[in-house]
N, C-alpha and C positions, 0 to 999 in steps of 0.2 A: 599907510604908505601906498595901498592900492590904486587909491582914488588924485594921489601925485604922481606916482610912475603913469597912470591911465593919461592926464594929462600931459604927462612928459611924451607919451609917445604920439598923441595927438599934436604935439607942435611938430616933433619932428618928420612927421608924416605929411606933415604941409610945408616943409623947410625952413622952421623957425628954429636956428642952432641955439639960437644964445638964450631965448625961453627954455630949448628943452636940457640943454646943459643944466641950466639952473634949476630946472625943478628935478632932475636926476639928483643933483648934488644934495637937492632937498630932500630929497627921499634916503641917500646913502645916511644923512645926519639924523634924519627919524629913525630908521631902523636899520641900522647898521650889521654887518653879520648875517643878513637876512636872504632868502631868494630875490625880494625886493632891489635890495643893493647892490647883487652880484648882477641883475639884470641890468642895472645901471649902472655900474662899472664898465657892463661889455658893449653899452650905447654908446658911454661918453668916450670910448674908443673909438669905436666906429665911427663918430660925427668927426671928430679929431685927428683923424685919419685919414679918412673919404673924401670930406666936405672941407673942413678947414687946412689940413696938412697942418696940424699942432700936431709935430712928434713925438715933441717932450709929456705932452697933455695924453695923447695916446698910448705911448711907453708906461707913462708913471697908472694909467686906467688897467693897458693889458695887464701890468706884471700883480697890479693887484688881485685880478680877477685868476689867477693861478695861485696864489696865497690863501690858507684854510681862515677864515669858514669859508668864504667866498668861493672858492673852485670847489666846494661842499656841494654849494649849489647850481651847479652847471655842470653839463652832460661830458663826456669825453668826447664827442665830435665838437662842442663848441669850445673845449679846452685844446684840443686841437688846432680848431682854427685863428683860437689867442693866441698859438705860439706860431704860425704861420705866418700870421700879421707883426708879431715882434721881430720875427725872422726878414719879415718886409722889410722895416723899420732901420733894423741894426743886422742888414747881412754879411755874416762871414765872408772873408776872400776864399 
């Protein structure tokens, strides 16, 4: 999974959404549960968010990335900032 997330962040680092999407996705499908995956969960948020305005694609990324194992593997300030961005997303009145 290293050597696909390595890849995934190399496109997204030159603004290829829809390669780095897909090889995130291909990394959450290898190792699933993994730090690998939860990294990629809080990518395909972020592209989905940022760059595309996919809410729905962003929504269904962040809330998993606050779900165990996955929020296992992420920090409290980046689970933070999952919910900050949900809170973007879907703000209360």
């Amino acid at each position: 999974p290293e050597s696909l997330y390595d890849r995934a962040e190399q496109a997204r680092l030159v603004l290829r959404n829809a390669e780095a999407l897909q090889l995130y996705d291909q990394v959450i499908a290898a190792a699933p549960g993994t730090p690998w995956a939860a990294r990629s969960q809080l990518r395909i948020g972020e592209i989905a968010l940022e760059r595309l305005r996919d809410l729905p694609r962003a929504r269904t990324a962040f809330r998993a990335c606050l779900e165990p194992p996955l929020s296992n593997h992420l920090t409290e300030v980046e689970l933070q900032a999952v919910r900050a961005r949900l809170k973007e997303i879907d703000p209360k009145p």
